[in-house]
Kinemage of the C-alpha trace (Angstrom):
@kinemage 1
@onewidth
@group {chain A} dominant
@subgroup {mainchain}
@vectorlist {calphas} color= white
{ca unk a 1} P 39.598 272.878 323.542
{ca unk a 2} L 40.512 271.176 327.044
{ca unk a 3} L 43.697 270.456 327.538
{ca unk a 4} L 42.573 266.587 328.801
{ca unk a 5} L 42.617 266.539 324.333
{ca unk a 6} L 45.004 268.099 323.793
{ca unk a 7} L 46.831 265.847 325.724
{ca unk a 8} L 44.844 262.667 324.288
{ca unk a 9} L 46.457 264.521 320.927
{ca unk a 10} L 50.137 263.791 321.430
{ca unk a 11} L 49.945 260.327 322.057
{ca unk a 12} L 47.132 259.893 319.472
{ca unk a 13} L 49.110 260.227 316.011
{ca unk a 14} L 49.842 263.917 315.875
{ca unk a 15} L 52.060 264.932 313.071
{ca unk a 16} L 55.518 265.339 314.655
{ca unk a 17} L 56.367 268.611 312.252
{ca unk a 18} L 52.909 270.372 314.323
{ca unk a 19} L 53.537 271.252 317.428
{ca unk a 20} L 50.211 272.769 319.986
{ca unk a 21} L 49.876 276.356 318.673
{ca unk a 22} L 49.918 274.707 315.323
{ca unk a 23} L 46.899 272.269 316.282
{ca unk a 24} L 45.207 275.583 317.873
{ca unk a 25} L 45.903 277.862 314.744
{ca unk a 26} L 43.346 274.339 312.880
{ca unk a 27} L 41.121 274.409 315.569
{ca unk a 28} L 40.619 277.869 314.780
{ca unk a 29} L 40.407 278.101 310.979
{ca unk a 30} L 37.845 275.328 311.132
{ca unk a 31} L 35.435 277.104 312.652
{ca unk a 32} L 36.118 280.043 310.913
{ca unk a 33} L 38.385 280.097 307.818
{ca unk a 34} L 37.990 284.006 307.076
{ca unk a 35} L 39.164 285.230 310.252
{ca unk a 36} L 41.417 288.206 310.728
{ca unk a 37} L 45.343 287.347 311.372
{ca unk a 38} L 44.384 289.656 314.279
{ca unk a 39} L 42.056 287.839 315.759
{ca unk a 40} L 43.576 284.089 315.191
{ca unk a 41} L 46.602 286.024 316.780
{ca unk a 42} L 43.800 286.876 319.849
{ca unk a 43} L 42.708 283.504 320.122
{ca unk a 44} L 45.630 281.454 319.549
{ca unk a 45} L 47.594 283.645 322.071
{ca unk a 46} L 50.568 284.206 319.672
{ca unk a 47} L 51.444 287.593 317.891
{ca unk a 48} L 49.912 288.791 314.896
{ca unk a 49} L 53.837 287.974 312.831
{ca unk a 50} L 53.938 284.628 314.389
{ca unk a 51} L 50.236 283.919 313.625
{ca unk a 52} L 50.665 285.370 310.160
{ca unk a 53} L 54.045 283.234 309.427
{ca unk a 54} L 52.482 280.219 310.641
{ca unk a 55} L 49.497 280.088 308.770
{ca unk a 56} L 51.463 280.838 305.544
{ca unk a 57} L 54.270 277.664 306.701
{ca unk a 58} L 50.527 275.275 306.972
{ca unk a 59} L 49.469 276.200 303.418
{ca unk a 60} L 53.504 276.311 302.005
{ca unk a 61} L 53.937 272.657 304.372
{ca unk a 62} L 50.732 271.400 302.654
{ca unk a 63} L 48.504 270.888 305.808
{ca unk a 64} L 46.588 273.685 304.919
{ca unk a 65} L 45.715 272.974 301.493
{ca unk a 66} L 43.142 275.550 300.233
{ca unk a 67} L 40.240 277.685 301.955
{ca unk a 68} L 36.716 277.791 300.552
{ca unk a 69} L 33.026 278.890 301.835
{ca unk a 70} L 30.894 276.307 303.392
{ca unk a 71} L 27.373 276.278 300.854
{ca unk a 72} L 24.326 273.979 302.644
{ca unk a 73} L 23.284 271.983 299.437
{ca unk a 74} L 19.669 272.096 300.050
{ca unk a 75} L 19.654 275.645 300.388
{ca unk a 76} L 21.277 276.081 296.850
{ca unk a 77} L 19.078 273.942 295.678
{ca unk a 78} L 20.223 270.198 295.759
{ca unk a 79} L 17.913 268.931 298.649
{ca unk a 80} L 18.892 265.086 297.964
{ca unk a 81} L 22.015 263.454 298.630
{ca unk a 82} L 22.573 259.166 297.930
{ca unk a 83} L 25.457 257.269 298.403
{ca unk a 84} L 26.696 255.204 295.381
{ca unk a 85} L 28.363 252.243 296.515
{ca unk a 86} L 30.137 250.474 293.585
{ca unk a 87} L 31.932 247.582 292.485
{ca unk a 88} L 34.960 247.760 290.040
{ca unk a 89} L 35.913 245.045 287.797
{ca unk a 90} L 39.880 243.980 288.544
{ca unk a 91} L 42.339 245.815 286.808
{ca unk a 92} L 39.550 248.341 285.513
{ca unk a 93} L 41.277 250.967 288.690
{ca unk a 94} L 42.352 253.720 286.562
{ca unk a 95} L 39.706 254.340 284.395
{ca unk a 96} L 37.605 254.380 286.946
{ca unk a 97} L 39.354 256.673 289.090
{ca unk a 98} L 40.218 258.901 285.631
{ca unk a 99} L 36.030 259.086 285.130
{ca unk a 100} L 34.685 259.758 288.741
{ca unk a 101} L 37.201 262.826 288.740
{ca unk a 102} L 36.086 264.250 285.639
{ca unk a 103} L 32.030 263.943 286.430
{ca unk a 104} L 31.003 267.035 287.346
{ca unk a 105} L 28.419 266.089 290.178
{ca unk a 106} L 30.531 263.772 292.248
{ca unk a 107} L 31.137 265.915 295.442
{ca unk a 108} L 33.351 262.726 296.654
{ca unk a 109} L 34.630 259.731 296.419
{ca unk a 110} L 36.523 257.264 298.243
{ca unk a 111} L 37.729 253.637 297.917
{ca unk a 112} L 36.525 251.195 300.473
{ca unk a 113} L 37.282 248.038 302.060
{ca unk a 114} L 34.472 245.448 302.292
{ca unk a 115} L 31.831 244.509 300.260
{ca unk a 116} L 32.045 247.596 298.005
{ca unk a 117} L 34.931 249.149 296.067
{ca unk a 118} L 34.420 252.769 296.187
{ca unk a 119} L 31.862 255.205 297.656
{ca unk a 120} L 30.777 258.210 295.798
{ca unk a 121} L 28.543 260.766 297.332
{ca unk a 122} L 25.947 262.663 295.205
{ca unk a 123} L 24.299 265.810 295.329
{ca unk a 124} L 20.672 266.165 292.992
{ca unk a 125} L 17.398 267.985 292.491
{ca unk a 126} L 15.062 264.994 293.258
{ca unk a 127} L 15.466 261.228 293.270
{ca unk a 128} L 15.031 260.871 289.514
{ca unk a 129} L 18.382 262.859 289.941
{ca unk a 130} L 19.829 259.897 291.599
{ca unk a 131} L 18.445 257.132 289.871
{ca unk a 132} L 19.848 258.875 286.251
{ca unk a 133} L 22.926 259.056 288.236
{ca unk a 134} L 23.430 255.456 289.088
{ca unk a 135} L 21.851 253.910 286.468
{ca unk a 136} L 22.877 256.142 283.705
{ca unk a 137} L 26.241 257.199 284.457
{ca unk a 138} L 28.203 254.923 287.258
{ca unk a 139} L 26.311 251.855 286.165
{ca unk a 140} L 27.635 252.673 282.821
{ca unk a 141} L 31.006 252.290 282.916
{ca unk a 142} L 32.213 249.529 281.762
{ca unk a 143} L 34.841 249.289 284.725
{ca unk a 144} L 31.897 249.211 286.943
{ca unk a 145} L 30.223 245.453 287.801
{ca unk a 146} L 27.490 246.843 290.182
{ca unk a 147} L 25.950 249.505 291.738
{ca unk a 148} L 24.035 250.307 295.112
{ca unk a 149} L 22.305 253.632 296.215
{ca unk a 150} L 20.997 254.865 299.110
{ca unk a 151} L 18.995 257.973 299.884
{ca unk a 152} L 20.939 259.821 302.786
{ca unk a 153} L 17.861 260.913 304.694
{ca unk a 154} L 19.620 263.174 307.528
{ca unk a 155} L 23.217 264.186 307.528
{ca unk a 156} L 23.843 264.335 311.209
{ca unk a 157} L 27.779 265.438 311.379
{ca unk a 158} L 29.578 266.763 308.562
{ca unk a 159} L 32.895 268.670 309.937
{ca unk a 160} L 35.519 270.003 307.412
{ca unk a 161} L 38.352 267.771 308.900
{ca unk a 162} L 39.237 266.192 312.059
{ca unk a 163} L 41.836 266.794 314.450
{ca unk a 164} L 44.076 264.477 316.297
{ca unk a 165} L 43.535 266.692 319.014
{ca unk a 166} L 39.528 266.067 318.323
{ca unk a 167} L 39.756 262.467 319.434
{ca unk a 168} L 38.973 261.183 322.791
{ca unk a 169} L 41.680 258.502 324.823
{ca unk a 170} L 39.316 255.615 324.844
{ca unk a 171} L 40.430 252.590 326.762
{ca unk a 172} L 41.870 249.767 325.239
{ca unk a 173} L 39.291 246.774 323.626
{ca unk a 174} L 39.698 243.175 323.348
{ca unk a 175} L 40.386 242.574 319.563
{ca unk a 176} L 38.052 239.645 319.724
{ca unk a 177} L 35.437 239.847 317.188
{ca unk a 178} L 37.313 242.604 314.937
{ca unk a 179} L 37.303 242.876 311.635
{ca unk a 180} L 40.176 241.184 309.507
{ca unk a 181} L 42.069 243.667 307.506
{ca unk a 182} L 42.936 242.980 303.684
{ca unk a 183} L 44.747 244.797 302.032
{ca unk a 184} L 44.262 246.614 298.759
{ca unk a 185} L 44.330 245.041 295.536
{ca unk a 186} L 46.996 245.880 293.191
{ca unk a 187} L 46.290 249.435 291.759
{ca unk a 188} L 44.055 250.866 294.263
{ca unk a 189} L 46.233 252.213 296.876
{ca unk a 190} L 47.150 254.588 293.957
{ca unk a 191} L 44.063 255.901 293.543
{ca unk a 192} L 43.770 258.259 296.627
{ca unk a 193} L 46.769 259.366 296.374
{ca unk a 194} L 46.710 261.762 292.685
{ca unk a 195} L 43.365 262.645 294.251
């Protein structure tokens, strides 16, 4: 990591409880979760106490909140993945959010501004997979007013998380032309949060 972002980091929205070996110690465990203490000690430039205390204060703090192994989908066998953009009716919130968390193949699922409500990302066998999906289980629901899929032909990026280290100064843009923020209907700035 240069230290032009790690710089970029502190004025960028950095958690105030994190300080830079803290931000390193992430860095590190992104790329590889199932290193040694030892050698996130090695690489962070901290000793192998510190190192160990500090990891254990990001999981205790909550920043760290669980470690798992990275599968590729298609290589386990679910080679498609769609997009299911949805509509909810108004006051239909819970439910919704209630049913999405208990279906077994929803990898995730977020609620959106614009024209949709929520966005929940799929995993299947074939297409058919998908269409049964959307038209058999979210466009069943009777919180849900419509439905829209896509087929995700390439996925191009897909990082575990993002730093605030990870993001670039970028100089400042006329705010003509951007988008007018609304917020959140009554009831869904709950949802996200007992995710």
């Amino acid at each position: 990591m240069s230290s032009k972002s790690t710089e970029v980091g502190a004025s960028a929205g950095r958690n105030a409880a994190l300080d830079e070996v803290s931000y390193k110690i992430l860095t590190v465990l992104r790329d590889n979760g199932r290193i040694s203490i030892a050698a996130l000690a090695d690489l962070v430039g901290i000793s192998r106490a510190s190192a160990y205390t500090r990891v254990e204060s990001l999981v205790r703090d909550g920043v760290i909140t669980g470690f798992s192994a990275r599968v590729d989908p298609a290589k386990a066998g679910l080679s498609i993945c769609a997009l299911v953009f949805v509509t909810v009716h108004p006051q239909s919130w819970e439910p919704f959010r209630e049913k999405v968390v208990a279906m077994p193949d929803v990898e995730y699922c977020v609620i959106t501004t614009g024209e949709h409500d929520a966005m929940v990302l799929i995993r299947a066998t074939d297409v058919g997979g998908v269409h049964a999906f959307a038209t058999g289980v979210i466009a069943m629901l009777p919180e849900v007013r419509t439905v829209v899929s896509v087929v995700v032909l390439d996925e191009v990026v897909r990082k575990p998380f993002v730093l605030p280290t990870d993001i670039p100064e970028r100089p400042e843009t006329s705010r003509l032309g951007m988008t007018r923020w609304t917020p959140a209907a009554e009831g869904r700035d709950t949802m996200a949060a007992r995710g």
